[in-house]
N, C-alpha and C positions, 0 to 999 in steps of 0.2 A: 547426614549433610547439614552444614553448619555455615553455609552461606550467606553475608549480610546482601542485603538489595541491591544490586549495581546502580539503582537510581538513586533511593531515597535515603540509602544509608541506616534506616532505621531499625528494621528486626529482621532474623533470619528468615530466608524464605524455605516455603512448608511444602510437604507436597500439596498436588492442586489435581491433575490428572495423568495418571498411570494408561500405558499401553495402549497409546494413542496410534491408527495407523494411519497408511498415506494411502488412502482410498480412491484418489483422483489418477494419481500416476506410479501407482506400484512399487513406492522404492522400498526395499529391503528395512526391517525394522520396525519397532516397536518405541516409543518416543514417550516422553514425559514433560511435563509441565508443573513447575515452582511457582508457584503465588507469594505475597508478599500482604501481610495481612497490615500492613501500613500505608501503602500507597495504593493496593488492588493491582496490582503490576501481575501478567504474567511470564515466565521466561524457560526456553526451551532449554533443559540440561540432560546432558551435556553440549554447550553449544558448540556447531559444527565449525569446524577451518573454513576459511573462506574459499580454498576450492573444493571442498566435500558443499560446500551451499550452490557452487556453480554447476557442480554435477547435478543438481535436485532436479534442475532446471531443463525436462527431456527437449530433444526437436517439435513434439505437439504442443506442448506447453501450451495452452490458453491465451496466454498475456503475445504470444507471438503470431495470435493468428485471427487478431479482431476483426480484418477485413475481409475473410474468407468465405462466410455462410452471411445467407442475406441477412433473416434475422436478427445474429448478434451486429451483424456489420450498421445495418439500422439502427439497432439500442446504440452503439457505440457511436454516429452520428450525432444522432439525439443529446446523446451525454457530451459528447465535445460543443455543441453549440449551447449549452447552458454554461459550458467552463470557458468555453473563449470570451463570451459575456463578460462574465465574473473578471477574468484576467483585464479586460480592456477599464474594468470599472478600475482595477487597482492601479495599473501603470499609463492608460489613455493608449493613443493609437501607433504610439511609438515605442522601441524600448529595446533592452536586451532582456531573454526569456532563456534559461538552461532549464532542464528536466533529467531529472537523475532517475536512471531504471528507466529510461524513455521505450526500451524495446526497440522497433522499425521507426517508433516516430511519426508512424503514419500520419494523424493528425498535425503533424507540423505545414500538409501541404494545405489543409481548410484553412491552416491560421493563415497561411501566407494570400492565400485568398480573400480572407475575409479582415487582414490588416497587414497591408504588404508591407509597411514600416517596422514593425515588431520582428527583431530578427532573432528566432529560434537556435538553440545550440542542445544537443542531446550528449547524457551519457548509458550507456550501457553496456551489462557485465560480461553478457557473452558477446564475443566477436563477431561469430556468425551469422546473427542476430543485426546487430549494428553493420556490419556490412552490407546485408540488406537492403537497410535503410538507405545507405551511403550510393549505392548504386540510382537508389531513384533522386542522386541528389540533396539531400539531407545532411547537415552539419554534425555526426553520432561519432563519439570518440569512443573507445571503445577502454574500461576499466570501470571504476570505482571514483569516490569522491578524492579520497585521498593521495591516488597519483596523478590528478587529472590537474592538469596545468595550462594556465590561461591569462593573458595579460587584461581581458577584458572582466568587467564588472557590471552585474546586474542587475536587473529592476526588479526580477523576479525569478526565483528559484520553485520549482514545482518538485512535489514529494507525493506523489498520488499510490499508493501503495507500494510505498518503499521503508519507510519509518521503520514497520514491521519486519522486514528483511535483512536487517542489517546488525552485524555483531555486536556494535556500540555507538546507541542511538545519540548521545550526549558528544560524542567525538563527531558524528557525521553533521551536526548539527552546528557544531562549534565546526567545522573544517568549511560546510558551506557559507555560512558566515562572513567571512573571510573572504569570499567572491561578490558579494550583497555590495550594492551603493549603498552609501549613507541612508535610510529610513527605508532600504528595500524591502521586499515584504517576501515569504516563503509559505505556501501551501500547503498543506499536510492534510491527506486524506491517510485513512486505516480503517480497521475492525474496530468495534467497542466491544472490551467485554462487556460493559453493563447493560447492554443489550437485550432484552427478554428471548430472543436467538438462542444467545448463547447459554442463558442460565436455562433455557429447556432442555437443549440439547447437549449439551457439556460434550461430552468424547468426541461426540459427531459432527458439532457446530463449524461450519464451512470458513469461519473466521479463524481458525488454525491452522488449516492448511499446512500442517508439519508435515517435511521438516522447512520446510523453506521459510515460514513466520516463526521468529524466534524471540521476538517481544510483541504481547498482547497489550494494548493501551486499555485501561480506565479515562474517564474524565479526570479523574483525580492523579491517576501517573501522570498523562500527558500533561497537563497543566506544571506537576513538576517537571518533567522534560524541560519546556518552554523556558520557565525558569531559570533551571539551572543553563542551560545553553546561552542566556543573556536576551532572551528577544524577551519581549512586550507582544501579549497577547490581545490581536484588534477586534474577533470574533469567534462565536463557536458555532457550527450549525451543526444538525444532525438532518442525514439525507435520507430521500427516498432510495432504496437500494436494495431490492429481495436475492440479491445473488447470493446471500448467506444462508437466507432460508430454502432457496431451490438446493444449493450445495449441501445443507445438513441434511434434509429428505433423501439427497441422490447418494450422501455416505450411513445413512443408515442401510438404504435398500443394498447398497455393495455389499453391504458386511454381513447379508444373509447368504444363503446358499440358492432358495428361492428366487428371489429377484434380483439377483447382478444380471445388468444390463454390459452389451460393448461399450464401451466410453471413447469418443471421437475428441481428442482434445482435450481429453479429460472430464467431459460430460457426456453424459446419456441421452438418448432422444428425447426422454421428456425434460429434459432439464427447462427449455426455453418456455413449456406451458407453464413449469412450478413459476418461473420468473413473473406471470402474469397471474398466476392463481393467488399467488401471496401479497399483492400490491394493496387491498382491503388492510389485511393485516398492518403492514406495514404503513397506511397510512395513521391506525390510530398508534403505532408506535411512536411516528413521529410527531403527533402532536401531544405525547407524556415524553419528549426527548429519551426514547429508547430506541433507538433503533440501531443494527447491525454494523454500520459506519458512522464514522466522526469525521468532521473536518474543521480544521483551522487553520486562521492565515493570522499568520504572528508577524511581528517587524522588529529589523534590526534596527536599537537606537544610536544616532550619532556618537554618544558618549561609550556604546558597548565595544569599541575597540574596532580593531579589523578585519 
């Protein structure tokens, strides 16, 4: 394989890791990972058609069932009042808000609570899924970025582990774009590879989740992203977030014979103690900016077009 970077353009990319499985939800196959020893970029090849990606994506899926066990339904609380925060700091108490890969949307009904002015619009890939949504009410169109058509424009575009999902991140970037007002601003949470997660755990590290992530970010890829897509980068933070580290313990232990556990959703019963055992860790990660997730909120500038 003699593949140049689909980001950076610079060298071909090399193998990275071999015979990766999908330990969460069972899909048939063995999967590989290209690095790119110029920008740290990693990228899933053969990358899959976009409905072999929507297949990946079972009825339990995780991301479609945050409100259903107290627990997560708690953390996932917790985590939206620190992000509706964050979002009121960038657009104030008014605004238009789209979320691409929004799922049910759930969280759309705390925002509307907690700033009824801010008017919510969701997209997401499966139907059934967004229907969902649609039924308690909820603004969820149901596709991808690039057929989703809208006369409205907004203040702020949310990418909360989507980045990662999608066949070409510089297209979906430049396509959202395009929907931004003038100095909008767009969110982008993901996995870091540079992580210490990840460089322990390589095969196993829960930041891959193949097949469904099919570009890994570095700091150093993302920032070219950003670039190349035309926004002006306003910040970077690195989060508190052990769901990488529960997830890479809970796919090593599957991959024994010994301790595979049932998996509800894609986790194991102890998945939710790892999420609390590993927060030690994961503190002094984040203060050497290593830690499992990245986020950044870039903005569109006046002069970058439409």
């Amino acid at each position: 394989m003699n593949l140049i970077c689909p980001l950076c353009k610079g060298e071909p990319l090399t193998p990275a890791l071999s015979d990766v499985r999908d330990l969460e939800y069972g899909m048939d196959g063995k999967f590989n990972f290209y690095g790119c020893p110029a920008c740290n970029l990693l990228v899933l090849l053969p990358l899959p058609s976009l409905e072999d990606l929507k297949n990946a994506y079972p009825d339990d899926y995780h991301g479609f069932h945050t409100s259903e066990t107290r627990v997560i339904s708690y953390l996932y609380r917790l985590l939206y009042f620190f992000r509706l925060g964050e979002y009121k700091q960038l657009i104030g108490e008014k605004g238009n808000l789209l979320d691409i890969g929004c799922a049910d949307a759930y969280y759309f009904d705390l925002l509307k609570q907690r700033f009824p002015k801010i008017n919510p619009y969701g997209i997401e890939l499966k139907d059934e899924i967004a229907e969902k949504g649609r039924k308690k009410g909820r603004n969820i169109t149901t596709g991808t970025i690039d057929n989703f058509v809208s006369g409205i424009k907004f203040d702020l575009i949310i990418m909360n582990n989507l980045i990662e999902h999608v066949l070409d991140p510089v297209k979906e970037l430049e396509r959202a774009k395009s929907f931004l007002k003038p100095e909008g601003y767009i969110v982008i949470e993901t996995p870091n590879k540079d992580s210490w997660d990840y460089i322990l755990m390589k095969k196993f590290w829960g930041g891959l989740h193949a097949p469904r992530h099919t570009y890994i970010f570095s700091t150093s890829s993302l920032n070219d992203l950003v670039s190349k897509s035309g926004f002006k980068l306003v910040k970077t933070n690195f989060l508190l977030n052990t769901d990488h580290w529960a997830l890479s313990i809970q796919n090593f232990l599957q991959s024994t014979m010994v301790f595979c556990a049932n998996l509800e959703n894609g986790r194991a019963w102890y998945y939710k103690y790892l999420l609390f055992l590993f927060l030690p860790l994961n503190i002094l990660q984040f203060l050497f900016r290593k830690t499992g997730s990245i986020k950044m909120v870039i903005k569109k500038h006046e002069t970058s077009g439409s």
